[in-house]
N, C-alpha and C positions, 0 to 999 in steps of 0.2 A: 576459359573464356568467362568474363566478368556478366552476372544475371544484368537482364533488361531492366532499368528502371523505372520505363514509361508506363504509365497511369493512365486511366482510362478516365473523364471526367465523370462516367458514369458507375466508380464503381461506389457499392455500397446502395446505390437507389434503385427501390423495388421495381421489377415489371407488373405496375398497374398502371388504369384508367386514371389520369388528373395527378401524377406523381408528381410532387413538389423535384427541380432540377438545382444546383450546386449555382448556376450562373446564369440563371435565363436572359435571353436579350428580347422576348413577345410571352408573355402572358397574357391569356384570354380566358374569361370571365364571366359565364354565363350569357353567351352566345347563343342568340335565337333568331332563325330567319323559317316564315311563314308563306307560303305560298297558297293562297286561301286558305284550305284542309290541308295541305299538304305540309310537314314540318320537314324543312330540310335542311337545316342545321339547327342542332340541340345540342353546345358544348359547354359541357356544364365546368370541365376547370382542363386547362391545359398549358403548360410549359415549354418554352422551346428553348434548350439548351446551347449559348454564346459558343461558337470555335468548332462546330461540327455539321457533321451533313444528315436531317434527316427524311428521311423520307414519311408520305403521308400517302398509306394508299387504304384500296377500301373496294368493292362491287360496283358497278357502274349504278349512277344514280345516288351513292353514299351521301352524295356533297359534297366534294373536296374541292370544286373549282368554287362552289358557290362560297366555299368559306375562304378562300385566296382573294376571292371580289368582295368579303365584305372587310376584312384585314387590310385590303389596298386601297380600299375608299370608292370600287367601283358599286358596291350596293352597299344600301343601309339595312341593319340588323332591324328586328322587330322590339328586341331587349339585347341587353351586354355591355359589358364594356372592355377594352383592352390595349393594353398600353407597349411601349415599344421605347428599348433604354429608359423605360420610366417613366416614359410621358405618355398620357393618354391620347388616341388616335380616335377616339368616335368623335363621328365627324368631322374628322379631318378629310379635306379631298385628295383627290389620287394623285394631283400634280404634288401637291403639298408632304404624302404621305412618304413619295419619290424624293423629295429635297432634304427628307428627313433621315435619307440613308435605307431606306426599305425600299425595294424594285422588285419588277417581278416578270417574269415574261408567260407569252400566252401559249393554249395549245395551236392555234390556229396562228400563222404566223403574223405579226401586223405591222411586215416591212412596206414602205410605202414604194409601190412598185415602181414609179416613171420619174424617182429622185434616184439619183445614182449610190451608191454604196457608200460612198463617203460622207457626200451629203445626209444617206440615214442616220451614219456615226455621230454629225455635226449637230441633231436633233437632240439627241441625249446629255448633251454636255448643258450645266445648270447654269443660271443667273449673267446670261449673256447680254453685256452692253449693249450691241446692235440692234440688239432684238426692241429695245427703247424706242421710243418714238421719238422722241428730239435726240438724244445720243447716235441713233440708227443713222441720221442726215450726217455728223460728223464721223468720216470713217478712220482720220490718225485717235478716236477718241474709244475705239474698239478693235482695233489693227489687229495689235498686239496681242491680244487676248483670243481673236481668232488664229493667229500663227501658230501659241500655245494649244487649243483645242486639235487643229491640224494635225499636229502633232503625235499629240496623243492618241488620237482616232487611227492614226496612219500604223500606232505602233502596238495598240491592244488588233487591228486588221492584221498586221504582222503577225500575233502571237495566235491571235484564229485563222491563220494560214486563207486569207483574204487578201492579203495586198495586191494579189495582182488582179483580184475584181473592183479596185478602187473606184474606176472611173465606171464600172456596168452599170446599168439599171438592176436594181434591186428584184424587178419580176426576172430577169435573166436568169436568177441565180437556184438553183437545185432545191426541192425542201429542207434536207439537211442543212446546206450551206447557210438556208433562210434559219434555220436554229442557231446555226455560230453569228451568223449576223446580231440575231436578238437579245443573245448573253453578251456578245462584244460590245453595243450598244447601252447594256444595261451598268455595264462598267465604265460609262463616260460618266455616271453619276459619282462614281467612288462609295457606292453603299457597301455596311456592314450586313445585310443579310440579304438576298438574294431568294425568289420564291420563283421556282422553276414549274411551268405545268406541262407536265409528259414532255419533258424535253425529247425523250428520243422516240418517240411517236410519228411513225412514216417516213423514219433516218433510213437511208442505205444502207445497208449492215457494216459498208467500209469504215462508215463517217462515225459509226456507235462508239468505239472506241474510242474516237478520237475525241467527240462529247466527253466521253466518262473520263478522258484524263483532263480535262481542261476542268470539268466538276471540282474532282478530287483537286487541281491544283487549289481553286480559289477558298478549301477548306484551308489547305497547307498555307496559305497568306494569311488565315488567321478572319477569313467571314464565314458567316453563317447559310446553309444552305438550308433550304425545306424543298421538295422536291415532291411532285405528285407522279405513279409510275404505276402500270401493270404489270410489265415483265419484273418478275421474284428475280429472273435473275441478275436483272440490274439492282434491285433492289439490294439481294444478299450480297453484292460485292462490292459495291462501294458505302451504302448509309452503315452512320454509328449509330441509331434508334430508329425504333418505326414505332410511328402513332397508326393505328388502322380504327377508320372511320366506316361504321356501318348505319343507315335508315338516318343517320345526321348525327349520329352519337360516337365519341370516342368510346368502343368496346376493349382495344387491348394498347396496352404500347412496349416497349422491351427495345431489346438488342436486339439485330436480326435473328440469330440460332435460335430463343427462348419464342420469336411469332409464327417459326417456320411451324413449330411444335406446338401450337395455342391451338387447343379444343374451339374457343370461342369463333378466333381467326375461319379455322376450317368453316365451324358453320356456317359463318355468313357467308362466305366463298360459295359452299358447295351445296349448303340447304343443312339444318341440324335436323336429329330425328323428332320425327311428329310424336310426341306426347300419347298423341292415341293411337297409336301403330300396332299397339301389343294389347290394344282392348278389346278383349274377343266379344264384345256387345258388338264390336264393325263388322265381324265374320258371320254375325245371325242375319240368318236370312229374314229381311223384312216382309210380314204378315201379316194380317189381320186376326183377329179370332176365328175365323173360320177358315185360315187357312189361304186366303185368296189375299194379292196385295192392295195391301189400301191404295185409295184415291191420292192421285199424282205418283203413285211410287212403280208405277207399273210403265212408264216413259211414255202416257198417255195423260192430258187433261180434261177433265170431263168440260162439257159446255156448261155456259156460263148461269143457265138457268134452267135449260129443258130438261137434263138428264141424260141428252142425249150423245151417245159415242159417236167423236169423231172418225175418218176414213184412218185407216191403219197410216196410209203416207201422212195423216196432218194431226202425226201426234204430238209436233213442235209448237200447233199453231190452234188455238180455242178459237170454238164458234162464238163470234160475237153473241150473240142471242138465237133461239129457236125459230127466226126466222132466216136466219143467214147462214149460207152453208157456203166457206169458202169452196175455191175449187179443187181437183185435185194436185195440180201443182203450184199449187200456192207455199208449200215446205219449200220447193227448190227453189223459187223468187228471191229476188233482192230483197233484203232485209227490210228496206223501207219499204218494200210493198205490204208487208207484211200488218196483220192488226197492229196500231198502235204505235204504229211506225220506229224506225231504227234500235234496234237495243244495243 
C-alpha cells in the first residue's frame, strides 16, 4: 500500500507564541484593548493559517470574544493594527468587515426571533437591490436576484438539516438549531473565514456532532475557521492549531497533542506553582522580639489612637477613635454598616 502523501501545512513551523504561518489569511499586530486598568487584550503578533480550522481557547476572562469584536469591527483596539487577505481592517466597520469575506457568529445567539427562518437566511445575503431606496419601489428591478438568494438560503437550510423550519419563527427553534441557523446564515455572505464563538455551548449533545461535521466540512471547501471553545474535547478533535490566550496574551500555540502537554497551558488553566511555596521564611511563625505577635498580625487591629483592644468578636473591625466603641455585633453586619463603609 502506497505511503500517504498529505502534508500538513504546518509542518516545519515551531509551536511558539507569534509564529510566523506558511499562508496566513489575518495577521494581527500589536493588538491592545484597555479597559480602564484593566488590559484585556495584549496581542503582541499573531498568525492565522489560510485552509484550516483553528481553534482559540484560553480561561474565562482570557479575552478571546473581546478579540473576535475588535477583529470584526465590533470594538475599537486602544493600539494595533491588522489586516485580512492583505488589506488592512482598523477601522473598518462590522457591516463592511462582513462584505470583505470575514463573518463571524456569536455566543449568545442573535437570530431575530418574530422573522421566520428564511427570512433570517434572506438577511445575510450581501448588496441586495431591494434593499435601495428608489430600486426597492421597482420590484421586476430586484425579482431576480431575490429568486437567486431564495435559493440559496433554501439549499445551505437543506445542508443544516432546516428546511423544514423554513417558514418557523426563529424563537421557535432549539438553542442548537439557533447555532446551525447562525453558521447557515453566515454562509449567505460566501466568506473565506469564518469566526465561530463556542459554537457548541448549551448544544444538545445530539446536535454536537452534527456542528463538528458541518465545521470540519467548511474546512474541506477550502475556508478558514477560528473557533473559540472550552471542551478539549472538541478542541482535540477536530482544530489543526490552537492559539491559547491567557490575562490577553498569546501564551502558547502548537498542534493540538504538543498544547494538551504545554507546562504553560496547564498553568494558566489550573493555577502554576507559587514561587514562594518552598520558602520556608512562610513556615516561621510570625513574632516579635519578645515572642508575642506583632500588631495586626495576631487577626486583631489595635484602635486607631487610644491603644485600646478591641472585643475579641470585633477584630475585623477598628475603633474609630477612643471615643467610639462599636457594638458587639457589628463583625456580623452588612458590610456597609460597617466603619467606612463597603469593602
Amino acid at each position: 500500500m502506497p505511503e500517504s502523501t498529505t502534508t500538513s501545512p504546518f509542518d516545519g513551523v515551531a509551536s511558539e507564541p507569534g509564529v510566523a504561518k506558511p499562508d496566513p489569511i489575518l495577521v494581527v499586530d500589536g493588538v491592545e484593548r484597555h479597559f480602564g486598568g484593566l488590559v484585556a487584550v495584549d496581542v503582541d503578533h499573531l498568525e492565522v493559517q489560510r485552509g484550516v480550522i483553528t481553534a482559540l481557547i484560553g480561561p474565562n476572562g482570557a479575552g478571546k470574544t473581546t478579540l473576535f469584536n475588535l477583529l470584526t469591527g465590533f470594538d475599537r483596539p486602544n493600539q494595533g493594527t491588522w489586516s485580512f487577505e492583505g488589506e488592512d481592517l482598523g477601522r473598518v466597520p462590522s457591516h463592511k468587515v462582513a462584505r470583505r469575506g470575514m463573518v463571524r457568529t456569536f455566543q449568545l445567539t442573535k437570530a431575530l426571533s418574530r422573522l421566520t427562518v428564511l427570512d433570517n437566511m434572506l438577511l445575510g445575503a450581501t448588496d441586495q437591490r431591494g434593499e435601495r431606496f428608489l430600486s426597492g419601489l421597482f420590484k421586476p428591478s430586484w425579482a431576480a436576484q431575490e429568486e437567486s438568494n431564495t435559493a440559496r438560503a433554501e439549499a445551505l437550510l437543506d445542508r443544516f438539516n432546516l428546511l423544514e423550519k423554513r417558514d418557523d419563527y426563529a424563537g421557535e427553534l432549539s438553542g442548537g438549531q439557533r447555532k446551525l441557523l447562525e453558521m447557515a446564515r453566515a454562509l449567505m455572505v460566501e466568506p473565506s473565514l469564518i469566526m465561530l464563538d463556542e459554537p457548541m455551548a448549551g448544544v444538545n449533545p445530539a446536535l454536537v456532532q452534527s456542528l463538528l461535521h458541518h465545521v470540519t466540512a467548511l474546512r474541506d471547501e477550502g475556508r478558514s475557521i477560528i473557533f473559540v471553545e472550552h471542551d478539549m474535547d472538541v478542541v482535540m478533535n477536530i482544530s489543526d492549531w490552537v492559539v491559547v490566550l491567557a490575562q490577553g496574551k498569546v501564551i502558547a500555540e502548537g498542534p493540538p497533542a504538543a498544547i494538551l502537554g504545554n507546562k504553560t497551558v496547564i498553568d494558566a488553566y489550573l493555577g502554576g506553582d507559587d514561587e514562594d511555596e518552598d520558602d520556608p521564611s512562610l513556615d516561621a511563625p510570625a513574632s516579635g522580639t519578645d515572642g508575642s505577635s506583632p500588631a495586626g498580625q495576631d487577626g486583631h487591629t489595635p484602635a486607631a489612637d487610644s491603644g485600646a483592644t478591641p472585643p475579641d468578636d470585633e477584630g475585623d473591625v477598628p475603633a474609630a477613635d477612643d471615643r467610639v466603641t462599636p457594638p458587639d455585633d457589628a463583625a456580623d453586619g452588612p458590610d456597609d454598616q460597617r466603619p467606612g463603609g463597603p469593602r
